[in-house]
N, C-alpha and C positions, 0 to 999 in steps of 0.2 A: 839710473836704473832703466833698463828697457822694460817696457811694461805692453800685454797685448788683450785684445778686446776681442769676446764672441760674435762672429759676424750680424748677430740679433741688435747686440748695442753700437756696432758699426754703421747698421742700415739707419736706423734710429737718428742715429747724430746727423748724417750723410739727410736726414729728408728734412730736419730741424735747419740744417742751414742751406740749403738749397732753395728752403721759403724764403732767405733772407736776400738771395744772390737771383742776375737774371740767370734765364734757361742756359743750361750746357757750361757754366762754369767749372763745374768743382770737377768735370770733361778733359775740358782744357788744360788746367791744372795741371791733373793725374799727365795727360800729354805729354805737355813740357817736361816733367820730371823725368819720365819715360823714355823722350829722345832721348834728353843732357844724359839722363845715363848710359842711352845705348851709345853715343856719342863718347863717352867718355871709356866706355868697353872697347870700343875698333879704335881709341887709340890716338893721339892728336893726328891730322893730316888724313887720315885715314877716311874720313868719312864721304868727302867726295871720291866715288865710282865704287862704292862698296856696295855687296849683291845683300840686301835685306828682303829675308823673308817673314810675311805675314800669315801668321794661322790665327784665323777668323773665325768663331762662334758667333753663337745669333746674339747674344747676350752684351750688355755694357762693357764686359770687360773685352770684347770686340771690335766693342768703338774705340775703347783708348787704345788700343794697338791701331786700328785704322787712322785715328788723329795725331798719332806717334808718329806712323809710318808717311806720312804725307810732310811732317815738320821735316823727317830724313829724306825726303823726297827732292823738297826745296833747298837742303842744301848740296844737291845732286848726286845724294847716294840712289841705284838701282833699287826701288822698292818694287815689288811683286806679294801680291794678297790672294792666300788660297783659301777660299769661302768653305767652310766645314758645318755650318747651320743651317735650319732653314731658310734662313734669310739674314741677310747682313746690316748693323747700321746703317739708315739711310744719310748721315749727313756725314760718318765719318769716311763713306765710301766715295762719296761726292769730294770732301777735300783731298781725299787722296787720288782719285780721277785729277782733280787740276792742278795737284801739285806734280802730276805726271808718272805718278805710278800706277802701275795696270794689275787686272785681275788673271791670274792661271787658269789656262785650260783644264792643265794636269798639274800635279804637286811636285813631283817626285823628281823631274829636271830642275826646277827651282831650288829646289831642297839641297840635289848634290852641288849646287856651282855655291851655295851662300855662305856668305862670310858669319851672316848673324841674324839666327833666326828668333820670333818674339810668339813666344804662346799664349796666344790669347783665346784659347777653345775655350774653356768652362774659367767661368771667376770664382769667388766667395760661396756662391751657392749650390757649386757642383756637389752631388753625391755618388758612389758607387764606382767613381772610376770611369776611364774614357767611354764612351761609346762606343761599339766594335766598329761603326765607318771611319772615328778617327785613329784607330790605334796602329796602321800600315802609316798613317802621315807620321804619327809622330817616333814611330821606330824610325823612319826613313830621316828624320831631324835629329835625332838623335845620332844615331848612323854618322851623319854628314862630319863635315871639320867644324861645320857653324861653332860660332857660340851662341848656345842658349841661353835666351832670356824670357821668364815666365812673367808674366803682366800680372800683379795683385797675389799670384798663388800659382804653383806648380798646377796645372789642368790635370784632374782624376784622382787629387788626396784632399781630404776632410779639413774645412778650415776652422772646425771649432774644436776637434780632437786628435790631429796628427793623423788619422787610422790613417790606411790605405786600402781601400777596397776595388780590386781588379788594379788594371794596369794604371797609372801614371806616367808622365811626360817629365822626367828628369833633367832639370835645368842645372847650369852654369852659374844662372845670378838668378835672384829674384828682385821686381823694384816692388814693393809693396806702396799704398795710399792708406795717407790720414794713418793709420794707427797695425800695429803689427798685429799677426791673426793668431792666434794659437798653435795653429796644426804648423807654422813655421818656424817653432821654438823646439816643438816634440817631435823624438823618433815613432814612428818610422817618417813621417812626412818633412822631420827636415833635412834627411836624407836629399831631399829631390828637389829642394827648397837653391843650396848651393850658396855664394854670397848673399847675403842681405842689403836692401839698401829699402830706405824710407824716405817717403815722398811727402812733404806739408801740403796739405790739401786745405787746412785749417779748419781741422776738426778738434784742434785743441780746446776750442772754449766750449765746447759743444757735448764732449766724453765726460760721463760719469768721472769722480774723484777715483771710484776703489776698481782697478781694474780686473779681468779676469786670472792674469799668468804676469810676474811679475821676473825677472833676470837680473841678479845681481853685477853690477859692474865693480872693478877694484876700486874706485871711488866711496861707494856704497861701504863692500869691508872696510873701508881706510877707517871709516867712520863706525862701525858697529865693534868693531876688535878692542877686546880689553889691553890697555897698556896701565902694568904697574906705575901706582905714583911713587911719590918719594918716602911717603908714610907707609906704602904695602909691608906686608909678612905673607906669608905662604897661605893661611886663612883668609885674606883679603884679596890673593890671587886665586885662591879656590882649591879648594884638595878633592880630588876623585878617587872613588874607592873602584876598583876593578877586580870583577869576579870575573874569571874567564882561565881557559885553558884546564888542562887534566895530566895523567900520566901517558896516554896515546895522543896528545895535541898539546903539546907544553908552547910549543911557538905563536900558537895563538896567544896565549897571554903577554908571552914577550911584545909581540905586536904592538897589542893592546894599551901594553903601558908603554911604548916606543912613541906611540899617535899620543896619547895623554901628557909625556912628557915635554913632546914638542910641540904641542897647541899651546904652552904656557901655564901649565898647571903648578900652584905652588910647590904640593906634595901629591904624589899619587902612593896613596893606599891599594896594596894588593893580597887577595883573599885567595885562595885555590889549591894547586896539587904541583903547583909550577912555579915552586918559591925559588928552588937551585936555580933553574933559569934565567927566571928574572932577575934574582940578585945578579947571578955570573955576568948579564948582559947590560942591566941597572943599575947600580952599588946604590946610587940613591934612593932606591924605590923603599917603603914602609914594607916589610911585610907579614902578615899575620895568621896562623894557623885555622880562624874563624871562630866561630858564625861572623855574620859579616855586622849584628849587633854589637859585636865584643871589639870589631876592628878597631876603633877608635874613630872621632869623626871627619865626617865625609860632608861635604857639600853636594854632591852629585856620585850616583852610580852605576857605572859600567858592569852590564851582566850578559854573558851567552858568550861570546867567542869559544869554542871548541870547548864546553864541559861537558860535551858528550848526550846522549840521551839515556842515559840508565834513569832510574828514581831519585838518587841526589841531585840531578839535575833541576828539577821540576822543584824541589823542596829550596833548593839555594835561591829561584828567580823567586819563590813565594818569601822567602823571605829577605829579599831584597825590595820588594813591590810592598813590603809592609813597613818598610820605612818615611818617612816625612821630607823627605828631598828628592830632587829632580832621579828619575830613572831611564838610560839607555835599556833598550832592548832586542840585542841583536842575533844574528844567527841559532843555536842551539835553543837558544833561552826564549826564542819564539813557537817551538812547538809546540804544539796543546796548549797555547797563553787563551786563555778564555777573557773573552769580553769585560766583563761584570767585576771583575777582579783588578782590569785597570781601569773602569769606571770609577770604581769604588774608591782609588786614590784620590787625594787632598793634592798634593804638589802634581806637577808634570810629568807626563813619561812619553817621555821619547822610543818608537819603534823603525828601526831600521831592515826592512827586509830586500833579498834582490827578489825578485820576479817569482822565480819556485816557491817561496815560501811566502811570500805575498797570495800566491793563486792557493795554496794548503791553506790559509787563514781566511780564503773569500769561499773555498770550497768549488774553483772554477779551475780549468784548465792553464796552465804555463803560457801557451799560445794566448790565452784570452788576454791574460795582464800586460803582455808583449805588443800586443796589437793597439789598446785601450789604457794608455798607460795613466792621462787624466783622471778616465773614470775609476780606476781602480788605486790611487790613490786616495781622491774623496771617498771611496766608499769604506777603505780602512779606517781612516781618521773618523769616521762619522760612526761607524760600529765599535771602532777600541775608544773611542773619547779622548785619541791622542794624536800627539804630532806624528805623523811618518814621514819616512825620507824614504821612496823607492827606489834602489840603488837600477843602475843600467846604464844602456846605451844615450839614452838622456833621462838622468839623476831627474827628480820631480822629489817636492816637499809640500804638502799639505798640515794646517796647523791645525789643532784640535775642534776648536771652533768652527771651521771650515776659510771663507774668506778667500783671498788670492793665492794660488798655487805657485811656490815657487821654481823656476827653471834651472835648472844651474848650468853655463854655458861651457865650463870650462873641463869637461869631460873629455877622457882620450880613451879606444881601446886598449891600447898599454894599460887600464886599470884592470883587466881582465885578467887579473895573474893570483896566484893562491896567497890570500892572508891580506891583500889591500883592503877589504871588508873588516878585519879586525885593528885596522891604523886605524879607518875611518871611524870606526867606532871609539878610540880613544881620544883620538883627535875631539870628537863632538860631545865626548862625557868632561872634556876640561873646560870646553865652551861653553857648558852649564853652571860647572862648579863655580865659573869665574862669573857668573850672576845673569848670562844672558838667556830669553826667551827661549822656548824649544823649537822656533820656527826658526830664528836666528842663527843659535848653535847649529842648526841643521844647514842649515842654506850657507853659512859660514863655513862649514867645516868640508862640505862638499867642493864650495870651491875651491880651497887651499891644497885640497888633495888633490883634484884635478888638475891644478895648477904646479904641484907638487912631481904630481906624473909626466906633465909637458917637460919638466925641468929636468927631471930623471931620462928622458926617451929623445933629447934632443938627438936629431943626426937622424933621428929611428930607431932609437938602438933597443932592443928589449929592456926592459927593467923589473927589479924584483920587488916585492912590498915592503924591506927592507930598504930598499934607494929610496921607493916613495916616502916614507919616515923621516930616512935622512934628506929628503930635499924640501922636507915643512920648513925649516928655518927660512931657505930661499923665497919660499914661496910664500912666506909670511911678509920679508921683508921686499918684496916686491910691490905687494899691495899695500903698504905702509909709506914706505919712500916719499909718497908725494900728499902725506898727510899734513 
């Protein structure tokens, strides 16, 4: 699991063992990690006579680009450091004076000749976005053929929330120390973020156990994902009842129970207006004319995909929400969901919204939740008293409780297509029935889709929410494989 820390519990760890170490170690460190990997970016062979440029803030993260740049120095790459602060590290400027790299007059000749430039303007504690003296340097690095390398964090985006306020410096790679930051897990900041790579600084024994954002790996699924035993029946693999769809949206239901069938649900129960459908598409599926009391039983259920907003809308989530088993709550079935009502439940309920109706339920602008995608998934969880999954550009899961925020990395725009919000939703109403957490089901089922979508869109190719469905099997037994 990649897991990532608020730069508050970063600095913290970083001043705990720096009392235990002499001066300018955990410097040094960061350093070496820094070269080996710009070293390892320009390529074997490459690094002797290669043109490295340095952007220099007044700040730590200054130094270790200047302690960097002086390791590349010594092994005779062209280092040249362009001072953008008040003032520069005084010893990391010094080692890079005697390893033979020099300071620019001017930026902007360095910039166009460089093979690979390292940004080290603002660290962990920048706010607001470049400063208007550096934002001509770092178009111009940008600009160039360089490969970018951001030292710790892209310089000009938020390292405890993704935001991005004002311009940023849009890297190639990132090397991050000691521990990943947040704002390089979430859109929009990991946008600009580019590869990852993590630096042991040995802040491991040093960090907090519960971190702040947490990143499922296939490893992690391999291990959370229900597999029938030998004794299962379809009650022990879990039945989902799925309310969704209408007579203007029948394919949302099909969806629905398309994603429920293929997360592994024993039996999927289906309630709604969209039974020809789903029979014609599902022979297997249960289905029932309603209420969704009379269904027969459900271990978990799926409600909202396309049942419209008239008034039986509103009456079908209420009596679904009055039931004693885990609850999905997705699209339709989240407008007007009032607070207190899913307080008021005893089992779990899961709400899935993307962005739009996320901001309808905080009562803040679309922009806001797009921008602030952290903050506005704790602040759901924390007023509905439930798990949310914010669907988007980068998927985020917060758990009732509050606690560590889950990431999900396996996201593609290919899920940007009509009705893959209603697989997702089926897909995550079986990973409850089937016995697991609402944090799990969620973070689980986000990545399988994702995962699902990469597998559907191989080459590039468009895909429909239909392929996404059909490539859950794939995408299941990929992360299973090496169980």
């Amino acid at each position: 699991m990649r897991i990532a820390y608020r730069v508050e519990t970063v600095r913290t760890a970083e001043a705990e063992l720096m009392a235990r170490l002499p001066p300018g170690t955990l410097m040094q460190r960061a350093a070496a990690g820094l070269a080996a990997a710009c070293c390892s970016l320009l390529g074997k062979g490459r690094v002797y006579g290669a043109r490295v440029v340095l952007l220099v803030g007044s700040g730590d993260n200054g130094g270790d680009a200047l302690y960097a740049g002086a390791r590349l120095a010594r092994r005779g790459a062209g280092v040249t450091a362009v001072l953008l602060g008040e003032r520069a590290h005084e010893g990391g400027l010094a080692a890079l004076r005697a390893a033979g790299g020099r300071v620019a007059e001017e930026p902007f000749g360095p910039l166009a000749a460089a093979d690979l430039v390292l940004d080290g303007i603002t660290g962990i504690g920048g706010r607001g976005g470049l400063r208007p003296e550096a934002v001509p340097v770092a178009r111009a690095a940008r600009g160039s053929d360089a490969v970018v390398v951001a030292v710790d964090l892209p310089s000009g985006v938020d390292a405890d929330t993704g935001e991005v306020h004002g311009e940023a410096l849009r890297a190639d790679a990132t090397i991050t120390f000691g521990a990943y930051k947040p704002g390089l897990l979430v859109d929009p900041a990991r946008e600009y973020a580019g590869a990852l790579r993590l630096v042991d600084i040995g802040l491991g024994d040093v960090l907090p156990g519960v971190p702040d954002l947490e990143a499922l790996q296939h490893e992690d699924l391999a291990w959370l994902l229900p597999v029938p035993g030998a004794e299962s029946d379809k009650y022990r693999r879990g039945v989902v009842g799925v309310l969704a769809g209408s007579a203007r949206y029948p394919g949302a239901a099909v969806l629905a129970v398309a994603g429920a069938l293929r997360g592994g649900a024993g039996a999927v129960r289906y309630v709604g207006h969209a039974g020809d459908a789903v029979i014609a598409a599902h022979p297997e599926t249960l289905v029932h004319p309603g209420p969704p009391d009379k269904a027969g039983r459900v271990q978990a259920w799926v409600v909202g995909p396309g049942i419209g907003e008239g008034p039986g809308a509103g009456v079908a989530v209420g009596e679904v929400l009055a039931s004693d088993v885990p609850v999905l709550v997705d699209a339709d079935g989240l407008r007007g969901l009032v607070p207190d009502a899913v307080r008021a439940r005893t089992a779990p309920t899961l709400l899935t919204p993307h962005a739009g109706e996320a901001a309808a339920l905080l009562g803040v602008a679309r922009e806001e939740v797009e921008a602030g995608r952290l903050a506005a998934v704790r602040e759901l969880a924390g007023r509905f008293g439930a798990t949310v999954l914010l669907k988007g550009s980068t998927t985020v899961v917060c758990g009732a409780d509050g606690g560590p925020v889950r990431v999900n990395p396996t996201g593609t725009s290919w899920l940007a297509t009509a009705g893959s919000g209603d697989v997702l939703s089926g897909l995550a109403g079986s990973l409850l029935a089937a016995g697991l957490p609402a944090l799990d089901a969620a973070s689980c089922a986000a990545y399988l889709h994702g995962l699902a979508a990469r597998r559907a869109s191989e080459g590039g190719a468009p895909v429909t929410a239909t392929e996404v469905a059909d490539s859950l099997r794939g995408a299941w037994r990929d992360v299973t494989a090496g169980a």
